[in-house]
N, C-alpha and C positions, 0 to 999 in steps of 0.2 A: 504494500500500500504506500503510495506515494504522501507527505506530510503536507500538510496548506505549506509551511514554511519552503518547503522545495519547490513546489508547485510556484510562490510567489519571488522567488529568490531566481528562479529562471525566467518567470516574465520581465525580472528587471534585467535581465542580460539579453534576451530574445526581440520584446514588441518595440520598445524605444527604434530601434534602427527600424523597421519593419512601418512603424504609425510614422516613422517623422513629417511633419507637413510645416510650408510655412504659410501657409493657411490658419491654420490656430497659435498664431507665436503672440498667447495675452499675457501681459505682464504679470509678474510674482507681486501679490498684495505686498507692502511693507511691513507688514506684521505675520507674516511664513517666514519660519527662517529654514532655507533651502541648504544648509550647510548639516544638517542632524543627523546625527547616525542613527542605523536601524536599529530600532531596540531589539532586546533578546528576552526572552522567559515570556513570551506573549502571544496572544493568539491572530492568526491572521482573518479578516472578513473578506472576502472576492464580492465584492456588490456591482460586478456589470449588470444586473438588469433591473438599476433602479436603485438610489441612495436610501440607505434606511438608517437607522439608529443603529449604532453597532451596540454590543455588551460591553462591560464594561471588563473584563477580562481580554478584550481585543483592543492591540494596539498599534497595528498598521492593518491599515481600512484600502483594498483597492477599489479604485470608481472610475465610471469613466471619464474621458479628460474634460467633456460638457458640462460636468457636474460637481458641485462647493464640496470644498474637501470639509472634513469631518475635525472640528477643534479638539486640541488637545492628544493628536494621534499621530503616527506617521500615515504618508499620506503617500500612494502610487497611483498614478491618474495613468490611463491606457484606453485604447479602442478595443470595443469589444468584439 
């Protein structure tokens, strides 16, 4: 069985070159800070079909890049 964390640890190495467009190049709010490392001991959410509430034991939320990242988490925006 493959783990969410593999699963999501490969879409950051896979979709970025894959989605690139500069067609969506929106700037980073001033208050993301785009520099954070990926946490560890936490669980991942995959929310391509629709932003939801994540738990509160989930700490890197994927969504797609249409869609407000989720505060207070890490955050990987992709095409689904």
């Amino acid at each position: 069985m493959i783990s969410a964390e593999l699963v999501c640890a490969l879409s950051l190495l896979v979709l970025p070159g894959c989605c690139a467009s500069d067609e969506d190049d929106r700037p980073v709010p001033p208050d993301v800070d785009v520099t954070a490392a990926l946490p560890v001991g936490t669980d991942v959410d995959c929310q391509l079909g629709g932003p939801s509430a994540p738990s509160e034991n989930v700490g890197i939320v994927v969504r797609d890049r249409h869609d407000q990242p989720s505060r207070g988490r890490y955050n990987v925006f992709t095409s689904p």
